[in-house]
PAZA-912868 format. One line per field, with one value per residue (C-alpha): residue number from 1; residue in one letter; x, y, z. Coordinates in Angstrom, 1 decimal. Layout:
PAZA-912868
resi = c(NUM,...)
resn = c(A,...)
xx = c(X,...)
yy = c(Y,...)
zz = c(Z,...)
END
This chain:
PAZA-912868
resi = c(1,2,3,4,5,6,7,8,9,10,11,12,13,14,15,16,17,18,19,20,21,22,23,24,25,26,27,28,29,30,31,32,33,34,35,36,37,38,39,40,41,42,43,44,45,46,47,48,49,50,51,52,53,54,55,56,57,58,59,60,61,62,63,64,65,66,67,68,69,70,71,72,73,74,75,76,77,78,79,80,81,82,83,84,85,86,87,88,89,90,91,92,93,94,95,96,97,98,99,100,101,102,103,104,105,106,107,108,109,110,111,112,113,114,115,116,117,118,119,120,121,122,123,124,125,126,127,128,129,130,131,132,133,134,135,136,137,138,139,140,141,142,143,144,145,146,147,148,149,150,151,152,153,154,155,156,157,158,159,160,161,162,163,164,165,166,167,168,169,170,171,172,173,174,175,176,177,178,179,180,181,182,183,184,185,186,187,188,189,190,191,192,193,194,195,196,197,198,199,200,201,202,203,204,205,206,207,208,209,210,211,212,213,214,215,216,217,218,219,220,221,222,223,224,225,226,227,228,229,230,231,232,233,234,235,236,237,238,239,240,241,242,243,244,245,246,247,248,249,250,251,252,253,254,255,256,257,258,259,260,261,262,263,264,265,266,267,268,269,270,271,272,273,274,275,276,277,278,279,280,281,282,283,284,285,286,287,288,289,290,291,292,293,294,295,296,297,298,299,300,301,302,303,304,305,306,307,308,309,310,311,312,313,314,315,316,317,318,319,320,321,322,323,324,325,326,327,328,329,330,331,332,333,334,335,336,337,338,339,340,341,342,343,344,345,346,347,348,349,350,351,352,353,354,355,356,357,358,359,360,361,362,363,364,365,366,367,368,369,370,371,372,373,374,375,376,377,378,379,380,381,382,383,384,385,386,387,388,389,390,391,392,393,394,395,396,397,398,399,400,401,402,403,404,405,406,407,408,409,410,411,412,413,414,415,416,417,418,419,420,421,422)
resn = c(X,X,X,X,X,X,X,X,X,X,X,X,X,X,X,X,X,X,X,X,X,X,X,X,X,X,X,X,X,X,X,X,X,X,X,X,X,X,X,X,X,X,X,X,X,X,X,X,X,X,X,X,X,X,X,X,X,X,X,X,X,X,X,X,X,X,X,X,X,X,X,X,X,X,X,X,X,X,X,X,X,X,X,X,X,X,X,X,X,X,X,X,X,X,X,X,X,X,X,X,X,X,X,X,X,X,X,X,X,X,X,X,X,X,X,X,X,X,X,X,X,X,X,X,X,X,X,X,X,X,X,X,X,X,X,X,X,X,X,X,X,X,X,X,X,X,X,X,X,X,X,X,X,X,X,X,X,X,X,X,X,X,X,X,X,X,X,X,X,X,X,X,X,X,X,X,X,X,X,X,X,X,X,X,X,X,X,X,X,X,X,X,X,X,X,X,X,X,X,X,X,X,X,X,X,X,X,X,X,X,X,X,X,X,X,X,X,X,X,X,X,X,X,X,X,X,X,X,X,X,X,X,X,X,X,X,X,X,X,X,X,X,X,X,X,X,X,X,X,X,X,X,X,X,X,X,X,X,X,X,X,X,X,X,X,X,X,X,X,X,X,X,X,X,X,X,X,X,X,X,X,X,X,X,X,X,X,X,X,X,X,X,X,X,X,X,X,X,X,X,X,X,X,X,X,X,X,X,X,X,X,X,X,X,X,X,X,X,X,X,X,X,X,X,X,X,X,X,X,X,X,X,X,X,X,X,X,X,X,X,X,X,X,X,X,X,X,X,X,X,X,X,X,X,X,X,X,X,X,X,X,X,X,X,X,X,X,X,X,X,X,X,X,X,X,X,X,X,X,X,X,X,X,X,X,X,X,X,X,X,X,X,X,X,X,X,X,X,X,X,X,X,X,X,X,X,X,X,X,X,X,X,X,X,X,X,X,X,X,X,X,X)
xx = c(-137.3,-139.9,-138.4,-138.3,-139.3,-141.9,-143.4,-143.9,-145.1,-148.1,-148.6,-149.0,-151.7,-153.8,-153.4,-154.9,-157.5,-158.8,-158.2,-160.8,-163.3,-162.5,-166.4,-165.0,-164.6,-167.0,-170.0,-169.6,-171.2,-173.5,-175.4,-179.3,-180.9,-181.6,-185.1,-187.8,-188.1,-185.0,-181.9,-181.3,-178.4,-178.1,-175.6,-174.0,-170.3,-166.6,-166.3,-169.6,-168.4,-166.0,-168.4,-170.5,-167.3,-167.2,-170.9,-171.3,-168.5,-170.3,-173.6,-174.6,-177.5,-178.5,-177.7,-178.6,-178.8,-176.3,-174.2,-172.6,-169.1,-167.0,-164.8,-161.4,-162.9,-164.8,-164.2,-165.0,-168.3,-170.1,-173.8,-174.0,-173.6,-171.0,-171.9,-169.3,-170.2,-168.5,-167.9,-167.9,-169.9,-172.8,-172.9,-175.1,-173.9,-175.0,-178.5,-178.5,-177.3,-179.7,-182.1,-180.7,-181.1,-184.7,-185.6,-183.4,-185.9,-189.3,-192.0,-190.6,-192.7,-193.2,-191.0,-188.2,-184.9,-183.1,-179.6,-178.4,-174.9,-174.4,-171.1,-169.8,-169.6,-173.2,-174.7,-172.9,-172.8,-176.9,-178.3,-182.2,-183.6,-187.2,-189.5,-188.8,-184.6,-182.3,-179.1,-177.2,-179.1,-178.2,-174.2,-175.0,-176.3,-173.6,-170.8,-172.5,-172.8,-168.9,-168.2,-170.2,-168.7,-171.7,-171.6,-172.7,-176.0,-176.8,-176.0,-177.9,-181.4,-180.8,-180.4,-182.6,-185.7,-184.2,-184.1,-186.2,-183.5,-182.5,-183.7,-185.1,-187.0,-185.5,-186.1,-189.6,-189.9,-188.5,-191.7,-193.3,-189.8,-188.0,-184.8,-181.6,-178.9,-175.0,-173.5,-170.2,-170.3,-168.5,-170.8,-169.9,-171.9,-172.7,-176.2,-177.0,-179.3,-176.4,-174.5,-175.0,-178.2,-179.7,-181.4,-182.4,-182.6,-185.7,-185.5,-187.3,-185.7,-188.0,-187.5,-188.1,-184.7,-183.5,-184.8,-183.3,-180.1,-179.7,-180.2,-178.4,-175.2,-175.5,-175.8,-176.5,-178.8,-179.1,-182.2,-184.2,-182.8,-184.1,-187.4,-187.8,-187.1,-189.2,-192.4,-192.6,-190.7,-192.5,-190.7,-189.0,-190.6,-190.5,-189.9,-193.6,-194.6,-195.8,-194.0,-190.0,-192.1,-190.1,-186.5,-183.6,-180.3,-177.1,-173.7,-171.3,-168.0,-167.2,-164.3,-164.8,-163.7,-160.9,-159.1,-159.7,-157.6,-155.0,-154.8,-154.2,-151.4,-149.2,-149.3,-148.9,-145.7,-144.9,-146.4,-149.0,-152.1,-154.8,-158.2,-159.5,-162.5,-164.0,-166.6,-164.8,-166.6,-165.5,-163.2,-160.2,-157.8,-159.5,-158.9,-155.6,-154.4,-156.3,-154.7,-151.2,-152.0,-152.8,-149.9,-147.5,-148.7,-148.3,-144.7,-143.2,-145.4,-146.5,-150.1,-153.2,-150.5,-147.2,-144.8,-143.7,-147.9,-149.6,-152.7,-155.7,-158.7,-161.6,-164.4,-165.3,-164.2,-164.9,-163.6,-165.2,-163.7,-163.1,-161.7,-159.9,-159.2,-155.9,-155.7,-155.6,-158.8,-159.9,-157.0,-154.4,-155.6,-155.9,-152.8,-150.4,-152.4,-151.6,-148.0,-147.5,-149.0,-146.7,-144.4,-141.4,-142.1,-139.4,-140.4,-144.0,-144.9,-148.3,-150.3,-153.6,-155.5,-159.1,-159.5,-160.8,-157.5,-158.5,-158.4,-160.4,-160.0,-155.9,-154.6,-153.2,-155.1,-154.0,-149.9,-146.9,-146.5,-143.9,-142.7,-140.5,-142.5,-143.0,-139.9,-138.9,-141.8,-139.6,-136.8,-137.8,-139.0,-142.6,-144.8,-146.8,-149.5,-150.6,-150.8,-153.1,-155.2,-155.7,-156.4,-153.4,-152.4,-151.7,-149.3,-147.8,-146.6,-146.6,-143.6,-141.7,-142.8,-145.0,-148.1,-149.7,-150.5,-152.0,-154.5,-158.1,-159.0,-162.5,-164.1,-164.4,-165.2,-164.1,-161.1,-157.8,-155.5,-152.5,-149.8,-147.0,-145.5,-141.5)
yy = c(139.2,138.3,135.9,131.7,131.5,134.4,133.0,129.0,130.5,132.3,129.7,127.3,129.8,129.7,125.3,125.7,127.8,125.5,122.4,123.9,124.3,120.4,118.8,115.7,117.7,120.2,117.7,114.9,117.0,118.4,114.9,114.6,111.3,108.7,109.3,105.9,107.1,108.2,110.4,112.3,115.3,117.9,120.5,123.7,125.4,125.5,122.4,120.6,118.3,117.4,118.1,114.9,112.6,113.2,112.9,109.5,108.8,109.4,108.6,105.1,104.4,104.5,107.9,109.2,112.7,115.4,118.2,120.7,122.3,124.6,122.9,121.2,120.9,117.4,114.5,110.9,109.5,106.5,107.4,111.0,112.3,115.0,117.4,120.5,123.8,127.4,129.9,133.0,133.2,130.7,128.0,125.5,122.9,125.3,124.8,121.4,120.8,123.3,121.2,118.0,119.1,119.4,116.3,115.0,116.5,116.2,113.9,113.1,112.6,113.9,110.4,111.6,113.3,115.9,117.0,120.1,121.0,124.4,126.1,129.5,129.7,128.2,131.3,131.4,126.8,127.1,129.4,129.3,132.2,133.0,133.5,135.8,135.5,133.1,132.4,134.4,137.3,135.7,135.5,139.2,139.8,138.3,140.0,143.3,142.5,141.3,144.5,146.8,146.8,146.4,143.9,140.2,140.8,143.5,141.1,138.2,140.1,140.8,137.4,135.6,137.8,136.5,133.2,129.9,128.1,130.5,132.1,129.1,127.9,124.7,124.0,124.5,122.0,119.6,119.9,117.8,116.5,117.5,119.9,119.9,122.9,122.1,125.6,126.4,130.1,132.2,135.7,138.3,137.8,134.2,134.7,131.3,133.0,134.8,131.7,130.4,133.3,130.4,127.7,126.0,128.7,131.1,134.8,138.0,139.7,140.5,142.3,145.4,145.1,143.7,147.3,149.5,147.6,148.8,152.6,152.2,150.5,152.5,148.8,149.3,145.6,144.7,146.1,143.2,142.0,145.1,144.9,141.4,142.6,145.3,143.7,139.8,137.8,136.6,137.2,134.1,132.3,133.6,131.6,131.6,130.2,126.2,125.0,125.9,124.9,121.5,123.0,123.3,125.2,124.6,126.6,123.9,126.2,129.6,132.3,132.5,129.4,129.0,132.5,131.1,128.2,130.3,132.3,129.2,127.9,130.8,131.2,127.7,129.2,131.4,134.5,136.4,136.6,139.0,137.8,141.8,141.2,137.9,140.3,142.6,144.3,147.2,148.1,145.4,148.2,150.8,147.9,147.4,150.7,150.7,147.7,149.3,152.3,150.0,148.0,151.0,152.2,148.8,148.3,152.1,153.1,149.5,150.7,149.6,146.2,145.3,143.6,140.8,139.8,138.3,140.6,138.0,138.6,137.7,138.7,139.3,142.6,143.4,144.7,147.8,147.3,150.6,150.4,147.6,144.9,142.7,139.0,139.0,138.9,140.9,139.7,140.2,143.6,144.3,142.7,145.3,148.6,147.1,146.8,150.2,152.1,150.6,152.9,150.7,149.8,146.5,143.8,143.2,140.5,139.5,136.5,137.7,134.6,133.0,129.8,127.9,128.3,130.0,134.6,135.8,133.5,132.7,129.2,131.3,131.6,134.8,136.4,137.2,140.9,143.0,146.7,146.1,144.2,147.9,148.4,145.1,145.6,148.8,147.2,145.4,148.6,148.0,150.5,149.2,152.0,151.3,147.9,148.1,150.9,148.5,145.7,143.4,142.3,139.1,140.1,141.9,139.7,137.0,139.3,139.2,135.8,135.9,133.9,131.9,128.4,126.1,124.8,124.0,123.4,121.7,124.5,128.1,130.3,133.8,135.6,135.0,137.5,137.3,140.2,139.2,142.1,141.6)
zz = c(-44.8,-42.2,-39.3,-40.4,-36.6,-37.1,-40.0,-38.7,-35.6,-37.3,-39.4,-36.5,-34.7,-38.5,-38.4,-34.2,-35.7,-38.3,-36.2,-34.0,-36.5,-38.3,-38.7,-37.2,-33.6,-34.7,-35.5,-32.6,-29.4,-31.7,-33.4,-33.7,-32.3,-35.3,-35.8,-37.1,-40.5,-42.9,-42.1,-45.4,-45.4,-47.1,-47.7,-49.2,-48.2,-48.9,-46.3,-46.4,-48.4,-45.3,-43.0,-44.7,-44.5,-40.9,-40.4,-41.9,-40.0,-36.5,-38.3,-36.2,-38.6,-42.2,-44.2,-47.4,-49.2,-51.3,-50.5,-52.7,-52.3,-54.8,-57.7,-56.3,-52.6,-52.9,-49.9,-50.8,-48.8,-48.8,-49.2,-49.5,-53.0,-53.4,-56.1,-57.1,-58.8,-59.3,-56.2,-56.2,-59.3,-59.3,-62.7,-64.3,-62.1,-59.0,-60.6,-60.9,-57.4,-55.6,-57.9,-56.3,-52.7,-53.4,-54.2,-51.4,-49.3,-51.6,-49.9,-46.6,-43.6,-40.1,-38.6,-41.3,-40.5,-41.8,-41.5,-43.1,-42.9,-43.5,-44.1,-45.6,-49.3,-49.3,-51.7,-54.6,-54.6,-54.8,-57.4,-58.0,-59.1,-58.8,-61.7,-64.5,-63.9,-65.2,-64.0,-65.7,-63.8,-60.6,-61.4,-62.6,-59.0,-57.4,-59.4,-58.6,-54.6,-55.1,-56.1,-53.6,-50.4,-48.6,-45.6,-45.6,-44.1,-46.7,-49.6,-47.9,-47.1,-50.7,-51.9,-50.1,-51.7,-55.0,-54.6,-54.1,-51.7,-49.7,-46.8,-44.9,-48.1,-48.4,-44.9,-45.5,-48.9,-46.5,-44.5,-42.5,-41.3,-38.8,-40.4,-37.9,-39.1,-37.9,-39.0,-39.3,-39.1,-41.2,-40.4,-37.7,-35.0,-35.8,-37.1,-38.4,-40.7,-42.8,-43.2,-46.9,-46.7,-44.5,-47.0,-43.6,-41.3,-41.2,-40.0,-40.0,-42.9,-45.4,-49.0,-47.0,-45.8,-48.7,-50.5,-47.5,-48.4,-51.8,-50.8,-47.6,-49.5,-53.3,-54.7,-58.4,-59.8,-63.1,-64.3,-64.5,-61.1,-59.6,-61.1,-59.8,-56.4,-56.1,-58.1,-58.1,-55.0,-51.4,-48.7,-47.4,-44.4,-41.1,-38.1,-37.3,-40.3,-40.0,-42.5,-40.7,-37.5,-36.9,-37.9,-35.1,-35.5,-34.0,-34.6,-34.2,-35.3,-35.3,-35.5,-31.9,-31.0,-33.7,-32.0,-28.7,-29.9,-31.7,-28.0,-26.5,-28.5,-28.3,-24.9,-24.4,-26.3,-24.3,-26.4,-24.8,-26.9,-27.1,-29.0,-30.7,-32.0,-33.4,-35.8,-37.5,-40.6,-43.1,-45.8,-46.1,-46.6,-44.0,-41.6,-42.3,-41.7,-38.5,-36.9,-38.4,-36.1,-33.1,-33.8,-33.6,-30.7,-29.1,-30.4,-29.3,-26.6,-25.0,-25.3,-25.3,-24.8,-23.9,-26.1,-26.7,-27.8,-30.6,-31.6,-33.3,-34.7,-37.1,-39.0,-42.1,-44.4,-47.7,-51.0,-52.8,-56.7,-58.4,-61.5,-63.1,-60.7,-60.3,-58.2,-54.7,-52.0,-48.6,-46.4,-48.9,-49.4,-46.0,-44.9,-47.7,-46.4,-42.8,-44.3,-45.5,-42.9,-40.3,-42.1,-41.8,-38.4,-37.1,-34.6,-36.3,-38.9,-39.3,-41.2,-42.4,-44.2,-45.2,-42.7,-45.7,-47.8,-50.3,-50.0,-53.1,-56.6,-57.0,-54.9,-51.7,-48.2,-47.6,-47.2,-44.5,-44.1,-42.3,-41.5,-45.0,-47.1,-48.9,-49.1,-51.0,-53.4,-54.2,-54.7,-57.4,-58.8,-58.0,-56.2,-53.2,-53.0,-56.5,-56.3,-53.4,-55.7,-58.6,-55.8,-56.8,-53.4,-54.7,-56.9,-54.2,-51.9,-54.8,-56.1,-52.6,-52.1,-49.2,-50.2,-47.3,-49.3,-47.0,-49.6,-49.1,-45.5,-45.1,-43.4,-43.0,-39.8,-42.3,-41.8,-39.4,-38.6,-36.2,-35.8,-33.5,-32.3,-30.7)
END
């Protein structure tokens, strides 16, 4: 049984970690100036529909607008409109709220304002497929990019040729006004761009890349998706096109800052703390067994660190489905082939968790893992190597009762993982 102590202690680096990235400290360095005309927000994210609340707190002038944010994860505001649709797999109320954010934005003028806040979980909340798709063809091409293992910036150069939101375009149906971004990043590397697949936020990615990603990756598209693709779309703007000419971007959270806060709290604790990587990318379970092999190294050799440390880092991994899947999501996965590659290991428990609360589609953030957490799972006659190969992590640790329930958080800088190590 992982440590009481161990397990608040982890659990108070994950709370540090989303504090930092909470839009009410997140948003105040980071306001535009009122401008003479309107201010009208809009919005798309696991959190934006905190991120609002906050703003129109701040906000000293008059506010309008809509933001969209996945079902269950709505905050009450005064004068922006808070609309709620399906995540991962885009709906009909997606439609009707990318719909919405358009005309939020339709015939404003060059003294007009407009905020756009931006958070991870953006994609899926604001289908609009182009001409000749409907949407079930884009929850088709969402399920299918699920289910590929190919990184976030693969499955965004793809979605962003395959849609009429994405990819800076509502930034430029907000033209003449000026467009201000406040991101919350949830990408590796913090590329504004790949956050939501940018509505806002113009870049260079064209359906070139979109087209190299599909080779590059083995991504299979419905058929119809794919002959979209190749035959009807325009790329989305560029930066040098006039009408994204008047839009400014600002990453206002990131993992970055929410481990450097984590690091900060434990050794405020007295734990020393050791930041890996803020951008880490690949298979969930690959990963896992990677940081297992670091982790022993650390705990019976004191290399590349000497114990007693706490090991953190972000990023974002992915999940390639084979197969029937179970319940469970990228850090639960990763976190049971961290546990049984640590091959019974003592002194190490680790919390692996989504900052936004919710790992994959069941209620947990994420799971407490240990040297033994395999060998409970066999004592109640379950086997932990094929739970991880039919991707039912969550009924894993559900079964030793490890889940990490924090609930919805408001925001979402990706994945937090911190591996204390005795």
């Amino acid at each position: 049984m992982i440590k009481p102590a161990d397990r608040a202690f982890l659990a108070r680096l994950f709370e540090a970690a989303v504090e930092a990235a909470d839009p009410m400290q997140a948003l105040a360095p980071h306001l535009p100036d009122p401008p003479r005309g309107r201010t009208v927000v809009v919005g798309a994210g696991k959190g934006s529909a905190q991120m609002a609340a906050a703003f129109e707190a701040l906000w000293n002038a008059p506010v309008e607008g809509v933001v969209v944010t996945r079902y269950g994860y709505a905050a009450p505001c005064e004068h922006i409109r808070v609309l709620e649709a399906a995540h991962p797999v885009p709906d009909e109320a997606g439609m009707e709220a990318s719909a919405a954010l358009f005309d939020a934005v339709a015939g404003l003028g060059p003294d007009d304002l407009v905020v756009a806040l931006i958070c991870g979980g953006g994609s899926a909340l604001l289908p609009a497929p182009p001409e000749g798709l409907t949407l079930e063809d884009e929850a088709a091409l969402n399920e299918a990019l699920l289910a590929s293992g190919a990184p976030i910036s693969a499955m965004n150069a793809i979605r962003k040729q395959l849609s009429r939101i994405k990819g800076g375009r509502l930034a430029a149906a907000a033209h003449p006004a000026r467009v201000v971004s406040l991101i919350v990043s949830d990408v590796p590397g913090d590329d504004p761009a790949q956050v939501a697949s940018g509505p806002t936020v113009p870049d260079k990615t064209g359906r070139a890349e979109a087209l190299h990603a599909l080779g590059a990756y083995g991504i299979t598209l419905p058929e119809r998706v794919h002959e979209v693709l190749h035959s009807a779309p325009e790329d989305a703007p560029d930066p040098t096109d006039p009408s994204v000419a008047r839009t400014e971007t600002r990453v206002i959270a990131s993992a970055a800052h929410s481990l450097e806060a984590a690091a900060a709290m434990a050794q405020a604790e007295g734990v020393r703390a050791v930041i890996l990587s803020d951008a880490i990318e690949g298979e969930a379970r690959e990963v896992g067994k990677v940081l297992a092999a670091m982790v022993r190294e650390t705990a019976t050799r004191h290399r590349p660190f000497l114990p007693p440390v706490v090991l953190l880092s972000g990023g974002e991994t992915t999940v390639t489905i084979t197969g029937s899947g179970g319940r469970g999501g990228r850090n639960t996965e990763s976190l049971l082939s961290f546990s049984i590659a640590l091959g019974g290991q003592g002194g190490v428990s680790a919390l692996f968790a989504d900052t936004d609360g919710i790992d994959g589609s069941e209620d947990n953030a994420g799971a407490f893992a240990d040297g033994a957490t395999p060998e409970r799972l066999r004592a109640q006659g379950l086997d932990p190597s094929a739970l991880l190969a039919r991707h039912d992590a969550w009924g894993a640790f559900d079964a030793v009762q490890d889940l990490f329930v924090p609930g919805p958080t408001g925001t979402n800088v990706n994945d937090f993982r911190a591996i204390l190590i005795r």
